[in-house]
C-alpha positions in Angstrom: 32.4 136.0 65.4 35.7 137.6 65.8 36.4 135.6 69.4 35.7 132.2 67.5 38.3 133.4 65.3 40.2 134.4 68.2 39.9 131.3 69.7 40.4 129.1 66.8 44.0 130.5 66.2 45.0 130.0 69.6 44.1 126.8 69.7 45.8 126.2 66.8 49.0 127.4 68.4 48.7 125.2 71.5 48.1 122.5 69.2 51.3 122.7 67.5 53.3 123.9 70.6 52.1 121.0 72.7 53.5 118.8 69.4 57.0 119.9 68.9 56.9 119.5 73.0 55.7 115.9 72.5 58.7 115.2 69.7 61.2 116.9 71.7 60.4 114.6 74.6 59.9 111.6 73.1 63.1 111.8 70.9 65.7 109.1 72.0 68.6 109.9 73.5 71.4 108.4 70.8 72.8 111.0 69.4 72.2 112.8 66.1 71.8 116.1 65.5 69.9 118.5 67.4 66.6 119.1 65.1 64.9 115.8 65.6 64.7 114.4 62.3 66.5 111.4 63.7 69.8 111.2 61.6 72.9 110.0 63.5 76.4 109.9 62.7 78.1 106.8 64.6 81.6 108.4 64.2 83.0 112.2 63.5 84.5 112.5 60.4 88.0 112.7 60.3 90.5 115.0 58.0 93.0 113.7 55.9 96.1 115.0 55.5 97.5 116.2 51.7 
């Protein structure tokens, strides 16, 4: 019983490991920040001068 349990966890983990690999491959390549949600900025915010 306890290796089923064993197993199921791991599984689990591969599972979600082998999906934020997926994501992170599959993201496209414009831009944005670095956590994959896909927001993008087009420019850089410029400061203004008082």
């Amino acid at each position: 019983m306890q290796q089923i349990i064993v197993l199921l966890i791991f599984a689990g983990a591969l599972g979600y490991l082998g999906t934020r690999l997926w994501k992170t491959l599959r993201r496209p390549a414009t831009g944005g920040c670095a956590k994959g949600c896909g927001c993008s900025t087009p420019e850089k915010p410029t400061l203004q001068a008082r």
